[in-house]
DSSP file (Angstrom, degrees, kcal/mol; ACC not computed):
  #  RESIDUE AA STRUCTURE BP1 BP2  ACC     N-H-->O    O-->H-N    N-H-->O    O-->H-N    TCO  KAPPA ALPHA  PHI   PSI    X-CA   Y-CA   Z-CA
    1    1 A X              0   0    0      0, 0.0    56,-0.0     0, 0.0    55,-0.0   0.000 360.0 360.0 360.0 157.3  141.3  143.4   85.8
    2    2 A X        +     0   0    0      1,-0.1     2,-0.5    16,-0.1    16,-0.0   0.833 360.0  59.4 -81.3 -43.8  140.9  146.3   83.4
    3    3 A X        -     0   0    0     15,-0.0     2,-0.7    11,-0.0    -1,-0.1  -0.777  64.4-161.8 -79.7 121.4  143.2  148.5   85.6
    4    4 A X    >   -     0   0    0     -2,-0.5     3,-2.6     1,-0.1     4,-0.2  -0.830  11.1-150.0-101.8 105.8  146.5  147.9   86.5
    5    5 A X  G >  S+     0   0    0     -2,-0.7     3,-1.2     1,-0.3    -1,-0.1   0.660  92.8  66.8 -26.3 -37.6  148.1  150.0   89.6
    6    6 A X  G 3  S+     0   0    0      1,-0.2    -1,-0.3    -3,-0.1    -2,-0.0   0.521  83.4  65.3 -71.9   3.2  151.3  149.9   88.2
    7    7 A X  G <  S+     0   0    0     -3,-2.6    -1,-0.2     2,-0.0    -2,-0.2   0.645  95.0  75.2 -89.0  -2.8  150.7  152.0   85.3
    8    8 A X    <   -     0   0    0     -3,-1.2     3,-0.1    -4,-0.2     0, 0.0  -0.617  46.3-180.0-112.6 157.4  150.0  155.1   87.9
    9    9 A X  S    S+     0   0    0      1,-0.2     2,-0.3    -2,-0.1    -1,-0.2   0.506  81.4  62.7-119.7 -23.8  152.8  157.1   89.9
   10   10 A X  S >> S-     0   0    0      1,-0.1     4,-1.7     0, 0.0     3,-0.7  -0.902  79.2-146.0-127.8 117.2  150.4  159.2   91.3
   11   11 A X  T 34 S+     0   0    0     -2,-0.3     4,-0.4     1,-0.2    -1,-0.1   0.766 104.1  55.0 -51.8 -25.2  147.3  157.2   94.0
   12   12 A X  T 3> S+     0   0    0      2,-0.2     4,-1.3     1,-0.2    -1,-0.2   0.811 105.5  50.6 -93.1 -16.1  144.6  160.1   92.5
   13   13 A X  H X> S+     0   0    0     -3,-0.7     4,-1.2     2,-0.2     3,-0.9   0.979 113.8  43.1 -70.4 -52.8  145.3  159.0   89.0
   14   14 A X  H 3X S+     0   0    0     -4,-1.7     4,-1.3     1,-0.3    -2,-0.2   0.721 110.2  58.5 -60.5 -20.0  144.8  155.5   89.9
   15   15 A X  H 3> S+     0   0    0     -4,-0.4     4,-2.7    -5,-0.3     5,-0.4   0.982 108.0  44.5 -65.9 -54.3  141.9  156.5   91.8
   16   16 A X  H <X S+     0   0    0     -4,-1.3     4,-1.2    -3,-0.9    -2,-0.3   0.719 107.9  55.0 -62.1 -27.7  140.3  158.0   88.8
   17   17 A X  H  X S+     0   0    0     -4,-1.2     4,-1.6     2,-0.2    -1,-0.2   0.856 109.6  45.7 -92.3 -45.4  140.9  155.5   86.8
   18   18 A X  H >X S+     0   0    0     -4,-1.3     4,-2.0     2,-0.2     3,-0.5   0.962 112.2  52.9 -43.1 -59.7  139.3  152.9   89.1
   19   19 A X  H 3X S+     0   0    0     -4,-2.7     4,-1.4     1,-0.3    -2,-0.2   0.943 109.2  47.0 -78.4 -38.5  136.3  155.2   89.6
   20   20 A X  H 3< S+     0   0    0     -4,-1.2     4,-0.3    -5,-0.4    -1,-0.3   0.975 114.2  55.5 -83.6 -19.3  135.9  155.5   85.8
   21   21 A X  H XX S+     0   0    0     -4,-1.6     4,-3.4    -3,-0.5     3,-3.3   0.991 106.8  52.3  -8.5 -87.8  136.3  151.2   86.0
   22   22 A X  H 3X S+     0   0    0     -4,-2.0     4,-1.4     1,-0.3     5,-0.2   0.739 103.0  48.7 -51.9 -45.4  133.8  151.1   88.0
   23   23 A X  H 3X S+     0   0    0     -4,-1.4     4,-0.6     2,-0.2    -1,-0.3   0.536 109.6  54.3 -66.6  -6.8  131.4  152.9   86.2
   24   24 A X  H <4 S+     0   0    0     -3,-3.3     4,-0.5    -4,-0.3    -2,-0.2   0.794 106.5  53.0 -86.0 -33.7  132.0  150.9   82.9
   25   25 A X  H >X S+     0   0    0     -4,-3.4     4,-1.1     2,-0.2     3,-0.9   0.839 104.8  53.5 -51.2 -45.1  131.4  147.8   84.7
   26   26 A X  H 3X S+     0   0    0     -4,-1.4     4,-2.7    -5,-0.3    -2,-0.2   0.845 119.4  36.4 -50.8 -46.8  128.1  149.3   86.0
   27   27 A X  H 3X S+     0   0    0     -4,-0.6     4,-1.1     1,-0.2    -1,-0.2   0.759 110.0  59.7 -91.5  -8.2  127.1  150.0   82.2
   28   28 A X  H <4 S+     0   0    0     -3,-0.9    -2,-0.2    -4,-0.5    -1,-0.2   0.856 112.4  42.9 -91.7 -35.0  128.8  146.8   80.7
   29   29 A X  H >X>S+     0   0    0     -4,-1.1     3,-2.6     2,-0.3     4,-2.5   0.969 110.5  57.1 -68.1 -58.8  126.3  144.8   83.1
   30   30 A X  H 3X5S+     0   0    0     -4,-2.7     4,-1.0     1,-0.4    -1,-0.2   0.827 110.3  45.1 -37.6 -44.3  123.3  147.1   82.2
   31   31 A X  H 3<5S+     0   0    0     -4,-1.1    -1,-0.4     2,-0.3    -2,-0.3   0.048 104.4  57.6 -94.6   8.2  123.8  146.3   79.1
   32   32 A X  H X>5S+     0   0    0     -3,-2.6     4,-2.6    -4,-0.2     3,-0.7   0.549 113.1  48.4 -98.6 -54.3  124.3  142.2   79.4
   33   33 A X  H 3X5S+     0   0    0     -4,-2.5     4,-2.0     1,-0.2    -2,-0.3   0.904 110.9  47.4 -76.7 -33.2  120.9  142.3   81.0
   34   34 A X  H 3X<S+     0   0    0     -4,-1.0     4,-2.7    -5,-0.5    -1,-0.2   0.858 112.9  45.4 -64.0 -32.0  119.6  144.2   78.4
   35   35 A X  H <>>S+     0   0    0     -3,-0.7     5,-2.0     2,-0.2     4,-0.8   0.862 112.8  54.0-107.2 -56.1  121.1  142.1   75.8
   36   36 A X  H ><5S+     0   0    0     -4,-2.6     3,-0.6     3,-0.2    -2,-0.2   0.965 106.7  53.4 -56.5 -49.9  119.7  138.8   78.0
   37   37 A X  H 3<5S+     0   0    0     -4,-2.0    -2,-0.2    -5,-0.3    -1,-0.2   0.989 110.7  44.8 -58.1 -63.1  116.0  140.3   77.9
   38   38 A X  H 3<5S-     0   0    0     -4,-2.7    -1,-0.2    -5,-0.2    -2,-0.2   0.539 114.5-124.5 -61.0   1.9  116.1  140.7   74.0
   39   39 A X  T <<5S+     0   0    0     -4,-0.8    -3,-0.2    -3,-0.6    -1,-0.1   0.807  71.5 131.4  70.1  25.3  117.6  137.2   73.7
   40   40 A X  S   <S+     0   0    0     -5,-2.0     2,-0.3     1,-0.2    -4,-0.2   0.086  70.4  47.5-103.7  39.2  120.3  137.7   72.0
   41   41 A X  S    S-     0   0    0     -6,-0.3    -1,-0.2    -5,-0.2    -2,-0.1  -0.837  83.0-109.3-169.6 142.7  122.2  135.8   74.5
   42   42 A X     >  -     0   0    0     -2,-0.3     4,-2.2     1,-0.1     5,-0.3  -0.106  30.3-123.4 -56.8 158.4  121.8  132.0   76.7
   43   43 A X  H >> S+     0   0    0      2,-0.2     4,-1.8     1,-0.2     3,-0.6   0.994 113.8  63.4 -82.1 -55.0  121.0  132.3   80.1
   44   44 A X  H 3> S+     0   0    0      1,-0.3     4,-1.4     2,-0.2    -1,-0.2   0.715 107.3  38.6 -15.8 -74.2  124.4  130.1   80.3
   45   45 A X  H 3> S+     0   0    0      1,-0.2     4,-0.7     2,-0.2     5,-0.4   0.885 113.9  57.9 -67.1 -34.2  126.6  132.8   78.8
   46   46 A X  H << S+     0   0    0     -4,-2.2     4,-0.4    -3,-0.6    -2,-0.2   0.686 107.9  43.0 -50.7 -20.3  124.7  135.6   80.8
   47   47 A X  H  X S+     0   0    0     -4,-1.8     4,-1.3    -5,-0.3    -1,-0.2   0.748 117.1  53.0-101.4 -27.4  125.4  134.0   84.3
   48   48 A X  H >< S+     0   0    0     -4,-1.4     3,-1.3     2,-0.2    -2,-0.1   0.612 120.4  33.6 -64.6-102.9  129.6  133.4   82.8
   49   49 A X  T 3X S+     0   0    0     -4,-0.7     4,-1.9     1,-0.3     5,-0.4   0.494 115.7  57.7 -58.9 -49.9  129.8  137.1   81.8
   50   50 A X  H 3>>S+     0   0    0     -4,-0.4     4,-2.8    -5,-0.4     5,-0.6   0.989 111.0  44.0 -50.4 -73.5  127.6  138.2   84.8
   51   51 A X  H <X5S+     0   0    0     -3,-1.3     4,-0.8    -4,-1.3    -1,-0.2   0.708 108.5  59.0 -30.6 -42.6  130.1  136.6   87.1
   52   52 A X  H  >5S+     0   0    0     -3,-0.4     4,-2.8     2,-0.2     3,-0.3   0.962 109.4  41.5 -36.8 -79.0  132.9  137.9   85.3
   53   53 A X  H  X5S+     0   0    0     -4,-1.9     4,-4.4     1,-0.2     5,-0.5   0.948 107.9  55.5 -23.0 -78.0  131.9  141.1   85.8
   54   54 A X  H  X5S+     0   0    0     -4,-2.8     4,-4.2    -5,-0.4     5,-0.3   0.872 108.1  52.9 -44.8 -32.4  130.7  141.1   89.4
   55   55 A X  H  X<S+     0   0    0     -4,-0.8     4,-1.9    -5,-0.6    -1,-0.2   0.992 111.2  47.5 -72.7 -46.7  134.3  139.6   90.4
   56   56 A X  H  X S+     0   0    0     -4,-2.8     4,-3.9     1,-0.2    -2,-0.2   0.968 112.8  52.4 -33.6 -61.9  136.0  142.7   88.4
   57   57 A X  H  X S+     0   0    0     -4,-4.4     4,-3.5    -5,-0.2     5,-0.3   0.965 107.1  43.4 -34.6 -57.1  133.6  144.7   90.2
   58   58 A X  H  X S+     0   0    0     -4,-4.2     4,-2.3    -5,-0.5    -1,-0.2   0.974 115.9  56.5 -56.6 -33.5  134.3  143.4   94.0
   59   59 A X  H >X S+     0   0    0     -4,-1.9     4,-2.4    -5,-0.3     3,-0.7   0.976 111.5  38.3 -43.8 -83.1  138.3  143.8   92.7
   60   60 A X  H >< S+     0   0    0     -4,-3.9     3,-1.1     1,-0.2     4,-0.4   0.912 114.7  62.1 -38.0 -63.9  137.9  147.8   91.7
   61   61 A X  H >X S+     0   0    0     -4,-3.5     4,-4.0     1,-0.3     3,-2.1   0.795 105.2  42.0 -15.7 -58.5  135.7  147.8   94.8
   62   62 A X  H <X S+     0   0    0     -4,-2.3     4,-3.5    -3,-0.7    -1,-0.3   0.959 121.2  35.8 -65.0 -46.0  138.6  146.9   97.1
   63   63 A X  H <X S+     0   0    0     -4,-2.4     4,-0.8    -3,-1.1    -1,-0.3   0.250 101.4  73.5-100.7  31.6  141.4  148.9   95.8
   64   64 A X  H <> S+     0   0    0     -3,-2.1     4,-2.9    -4,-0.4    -1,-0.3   0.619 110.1  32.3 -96.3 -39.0  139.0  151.5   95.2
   65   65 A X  H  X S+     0   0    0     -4,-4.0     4,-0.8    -5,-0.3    -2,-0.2   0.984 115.5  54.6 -79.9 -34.8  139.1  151.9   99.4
   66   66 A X  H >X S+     0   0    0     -4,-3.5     3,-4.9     1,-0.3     4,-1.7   0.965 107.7  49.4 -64.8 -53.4  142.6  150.9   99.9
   67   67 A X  H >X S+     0   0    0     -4,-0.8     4,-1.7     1,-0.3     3,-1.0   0.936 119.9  44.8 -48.8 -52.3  143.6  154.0   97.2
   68   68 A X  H 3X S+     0   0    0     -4,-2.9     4,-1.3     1,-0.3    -1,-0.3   0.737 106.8  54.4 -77.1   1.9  141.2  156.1   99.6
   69   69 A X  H <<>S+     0   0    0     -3,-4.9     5,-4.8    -4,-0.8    -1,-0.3   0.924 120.6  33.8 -71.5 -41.1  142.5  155.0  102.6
   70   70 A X  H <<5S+     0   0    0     -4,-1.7    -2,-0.2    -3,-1.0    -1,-0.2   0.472 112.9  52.2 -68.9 -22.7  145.7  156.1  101.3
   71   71 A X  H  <5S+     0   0    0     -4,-1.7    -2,-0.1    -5,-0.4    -3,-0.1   0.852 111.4  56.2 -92.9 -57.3  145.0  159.1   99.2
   72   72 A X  T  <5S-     0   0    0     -4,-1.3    -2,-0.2    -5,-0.2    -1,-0.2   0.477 115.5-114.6 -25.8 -10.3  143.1  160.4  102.6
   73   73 A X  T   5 -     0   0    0      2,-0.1     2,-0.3     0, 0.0    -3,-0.2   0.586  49.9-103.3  75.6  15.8  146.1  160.0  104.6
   74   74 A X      <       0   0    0     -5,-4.8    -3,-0.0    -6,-0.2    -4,-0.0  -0.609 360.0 360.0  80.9-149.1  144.4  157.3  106.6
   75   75 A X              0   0    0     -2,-0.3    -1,-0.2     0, 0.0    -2,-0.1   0.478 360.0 360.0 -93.8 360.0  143.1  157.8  109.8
């Protein structure tokens, strides 16, 4: 994953740093389809790299709620 948790002392830097993740994954994808529509890439490697991606994604996803469960105080 692109982010590591351990680099952060602080939950709201690692928070940001996920939420700005997450949006580079959103644009690295745009741009893989984009890149698949002009052809400059096999549907082969477009479904590896797509996959890639998506798993990164669910990843940020997840510790993108634990950090808010956390930075929120929880319930």
């Amino acid at each position: 994953m692109g982010v590591s948790l351990y680099e952060f002392k602080d939950p709201k830097e690692a928070l940001k740093a996920l939420e700005k993740r997450q949006k580079e994954l959103v644009k690295e994808l745009e741009e893989l389809i984009k890149k698949r529509e002009r052809g400059e890439i096999s549907e082969e490697e477009f479904y590896a790299q797509k996959t890639r991606l998506e798993r990164e994604y669910v990843e940020v996803m997840d510790r993108l709620t634990q950090l808010r469960f956390i930075v929120g105080g929880g319930l």
